[in-house]
N, C-alpha and C positions, 0 to 999 in steps of 0.2 A: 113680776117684780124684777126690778135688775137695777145698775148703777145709775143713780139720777145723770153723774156728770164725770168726764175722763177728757182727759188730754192727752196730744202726739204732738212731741214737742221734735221739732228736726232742726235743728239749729245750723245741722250744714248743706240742707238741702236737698238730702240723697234718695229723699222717696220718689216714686213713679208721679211721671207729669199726669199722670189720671189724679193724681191725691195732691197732689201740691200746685199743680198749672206748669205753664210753659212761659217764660223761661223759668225752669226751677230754680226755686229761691227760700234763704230757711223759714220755714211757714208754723205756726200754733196753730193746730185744729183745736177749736174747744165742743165737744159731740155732747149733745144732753140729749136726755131721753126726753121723748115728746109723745102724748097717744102711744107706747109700748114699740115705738121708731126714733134712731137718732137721728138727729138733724146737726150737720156738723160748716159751724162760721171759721173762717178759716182770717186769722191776721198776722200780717208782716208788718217789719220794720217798722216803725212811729206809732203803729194804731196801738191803741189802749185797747186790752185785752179784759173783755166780758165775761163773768162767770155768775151762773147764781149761785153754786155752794161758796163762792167766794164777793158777794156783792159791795164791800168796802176795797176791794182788789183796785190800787191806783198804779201801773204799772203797765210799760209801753213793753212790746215782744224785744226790740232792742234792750232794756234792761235785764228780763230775762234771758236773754240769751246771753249776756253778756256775763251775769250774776252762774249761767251754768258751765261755762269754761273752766277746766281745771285750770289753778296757777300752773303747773304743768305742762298744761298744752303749750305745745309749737305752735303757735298762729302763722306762723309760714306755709306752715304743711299745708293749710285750709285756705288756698287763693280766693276761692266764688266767698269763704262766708267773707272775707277784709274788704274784696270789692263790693256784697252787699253793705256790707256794714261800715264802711269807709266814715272817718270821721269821729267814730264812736270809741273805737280802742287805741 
């Protein structure tokens, strides 16, 4: 038994290029359990993000990411996410 479905949400890119690729970039793992193994799809920017504990889920990684910024945040401080994300904010 263990968690059907989990998310690693990095929205500024800062995990290791083993987990997120090269050039690092803010990436949505979405990891489901498969056979008692996760298998983990990995989406950026514009892809619409897949879930089965959430299968009416209509929402591109760019709105999520966008939707977890504090008002708060400096978006200056964060250059890599504005040049990812250029356009959007």
């Amino acid at each position: 038994m263990g968690i059907p479905e989990y998310w690693i949400v990095d929205y500024l890119g800062l995990g290791g290029g083993k987990f997120i690729g090269n050039p690092k970039q803010p990436t949505l793992s979405v990891c489901k359990l498969v056979d008692g193994e996760y298998q983990v799809k990995q989406f950026r920017e514009s892809e619409r993000v897949e879930s089965l504990a959430f299968p009416e889920l209509n929402l591109t990684v760019e709105e999520i990411f966008r939707a977890s910024l504090p008002s708060s945040c400096k978006i200056d401080r964060y250059p890599a996410i504005v040049s990812n994300l250029s356009g959007i904010i």
